[in-house]
N, C-alpha and C positions, 0 to 999 in steps of 0.2 A: 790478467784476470785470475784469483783467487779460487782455488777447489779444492774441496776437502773429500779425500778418499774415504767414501761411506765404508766399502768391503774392504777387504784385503784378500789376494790371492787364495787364500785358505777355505774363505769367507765363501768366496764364488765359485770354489769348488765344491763345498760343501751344499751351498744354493744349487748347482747342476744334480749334483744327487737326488737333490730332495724335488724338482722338476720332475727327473725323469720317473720316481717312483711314485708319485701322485700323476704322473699325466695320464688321461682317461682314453688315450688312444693305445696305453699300453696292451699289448695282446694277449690276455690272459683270460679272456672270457667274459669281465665284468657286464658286459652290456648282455646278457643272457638269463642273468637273474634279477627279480625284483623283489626276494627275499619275502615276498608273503604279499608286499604293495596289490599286487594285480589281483586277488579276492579283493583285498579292500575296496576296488576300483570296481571291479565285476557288481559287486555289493551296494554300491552305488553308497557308502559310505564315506568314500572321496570322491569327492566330483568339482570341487573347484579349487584355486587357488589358497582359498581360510583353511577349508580342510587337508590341502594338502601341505600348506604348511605347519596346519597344528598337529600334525602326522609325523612330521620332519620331525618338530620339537620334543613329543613323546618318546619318539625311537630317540632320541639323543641322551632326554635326559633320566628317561623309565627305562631304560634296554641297556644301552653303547655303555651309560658308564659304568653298570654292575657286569658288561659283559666283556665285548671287548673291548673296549678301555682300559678297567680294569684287569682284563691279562696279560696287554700294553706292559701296564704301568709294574706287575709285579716283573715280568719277565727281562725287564728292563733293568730293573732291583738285581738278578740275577745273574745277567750278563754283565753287567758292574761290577760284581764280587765273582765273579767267574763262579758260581754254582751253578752249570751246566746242568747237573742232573735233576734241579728245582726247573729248570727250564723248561726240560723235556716233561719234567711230571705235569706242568702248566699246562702244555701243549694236547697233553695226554687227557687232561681236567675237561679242556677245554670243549675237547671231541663227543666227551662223555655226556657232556651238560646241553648239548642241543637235542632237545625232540624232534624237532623235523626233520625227515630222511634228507628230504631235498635240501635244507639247511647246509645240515652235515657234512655232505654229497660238494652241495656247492663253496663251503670254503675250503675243505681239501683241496675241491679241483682250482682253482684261485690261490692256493696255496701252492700246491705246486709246479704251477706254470712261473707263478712270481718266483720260486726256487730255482728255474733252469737259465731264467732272463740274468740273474743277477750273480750266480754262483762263480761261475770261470771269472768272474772277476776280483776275486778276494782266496788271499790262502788264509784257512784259520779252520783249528783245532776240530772245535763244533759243524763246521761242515763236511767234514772227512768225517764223521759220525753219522750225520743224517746222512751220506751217501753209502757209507760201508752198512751200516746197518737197516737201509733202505726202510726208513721211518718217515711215516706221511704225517706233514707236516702242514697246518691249517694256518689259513689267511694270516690271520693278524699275528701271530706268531711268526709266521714269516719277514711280516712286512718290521717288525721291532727287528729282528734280527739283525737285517741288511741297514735300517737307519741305525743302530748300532753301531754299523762295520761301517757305516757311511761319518761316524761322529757327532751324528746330529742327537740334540739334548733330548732329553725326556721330554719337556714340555713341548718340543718342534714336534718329535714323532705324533703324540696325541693331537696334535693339533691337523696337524698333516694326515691323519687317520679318519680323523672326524672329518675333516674340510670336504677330503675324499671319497668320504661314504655319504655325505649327503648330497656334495654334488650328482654323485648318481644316483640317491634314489631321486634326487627334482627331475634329474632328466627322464628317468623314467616316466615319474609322474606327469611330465608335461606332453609323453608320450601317448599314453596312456588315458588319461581321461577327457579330451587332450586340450592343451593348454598354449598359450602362443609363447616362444621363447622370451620376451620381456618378461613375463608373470612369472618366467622360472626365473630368471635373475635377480628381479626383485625378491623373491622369496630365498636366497642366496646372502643379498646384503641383507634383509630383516633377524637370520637367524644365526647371523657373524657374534654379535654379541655376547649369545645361547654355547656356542664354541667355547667361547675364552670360559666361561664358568664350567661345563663341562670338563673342561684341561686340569682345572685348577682343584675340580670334585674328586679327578682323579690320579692327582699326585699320588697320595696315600691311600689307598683304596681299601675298605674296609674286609678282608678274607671272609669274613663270617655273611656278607650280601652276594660274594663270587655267583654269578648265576641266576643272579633275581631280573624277572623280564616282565614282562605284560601278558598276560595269561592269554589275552586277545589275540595279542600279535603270533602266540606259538598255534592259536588254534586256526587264526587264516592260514599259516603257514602251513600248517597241514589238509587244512580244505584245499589249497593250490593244487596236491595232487591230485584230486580226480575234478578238477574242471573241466565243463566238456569240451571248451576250446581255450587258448591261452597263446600266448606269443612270448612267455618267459619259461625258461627252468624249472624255477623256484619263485 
């Protein structure tokens, strides 16, 4: 019988990397925040499966690509030409450009758990920096970083970034308004497509949009904090 080797050793080491930094049981906190979702939900704004996927679709392609995607996709530019110090100023950008406390707050702390899980595993220049200079370091900055050191392409990372951020906000949302786990899944494969253009939005990402979001989504995010009761973070 006839087989043709799809990977190569290389291949599925680089596949194991990009498992373990997408897998949603990693311990970093993620299931703690639902980034603004749970007003919407409270608001009665999302309540079924249409709204919560055209919610997914918004954040993806009104938010993720002028935000994080796009500091994905420069920081990525940077660490290719080793201009570490555009890195940092990204990262720096990045911090500055959210309103929401709880935001802020939750992808530092997401940032730097992904920083402790992943660091003793790689020796390299730029991480003897963020630890001598003890510079806190946010989510997606992080997560480019290590698929960096991992070798995985630009378009893997973004992809892997996105896949992962929507995966969790459906399970939130299926949490939360509450929905039966098929409806999350379908809503999973409906918005696979929505991904690939996303990716491809954000090869080259425009500097001069850096930051441009949905005025809505910053103002439930800040209505989150004083809800009288809540079961997320953020």
């Amino acid at each position: 019988m006839n087989t043709k080797q799809l990977f190569s050793y290389a291949d599925l080491n680089q596949l194991g990397w990009l498992l373990h930094i997408v897998d949603p049981n990693l311990p970093i906190g993620g299931f703690n925040h639902s980034f603004g979702l749970e007003t919407f939900v409270q608001k009665n704004i999302i309540h079924d499966a249409q709204s919560l996927y055209e919610y997914a679709q918004e954040q993806l392609q009104q938010n993720w690509v002028y935000n994080e995607g796009a500091y994905i996709s420069l920081a990525f530019d940077s660490l290719i030409k080793e201009k570490f110090d555009d890195f940092f100023e990204l990262n720096q950008h990045f911090g500055i450009t959210r309103l929401s406390r709880e935001i802020k707050e939750a992808q530092m702390k997401l940032g730097t758990r992904l920083f402790k899980i992943f660091v003793s595993e790689f020796s390299h220049p730029i991480l003897d920096t963020i630890q001598t200079k003890k510079i806190m370091m946010y989510h997606p900055l992080v997560f480019v970083l290590f698929s960096f050191l991992f070798n995985l392409s630009k378009q893997v990372t973004l992809y892997a970034y996105y896949y992962n951020s929507l995966v969790s906000l459906i399970n939130n949302g299926v949490k939360l308004i509450p929905l039966g786990q098929l409806q999350g899944q379908k809503i999973i494969f409906s918005i696979k497509p929505i991904i690939e253009t996303a990716v491809r939005a954000s090869l080259d990402p425009d500097k001069n949009l850096l930051g441009t979001t949905s005025v809505l989504t910053e103002i439930r995010c800040m209505q989150h904090e004083n809800l009288y009761t809540r079961l997320y973070m953020s």
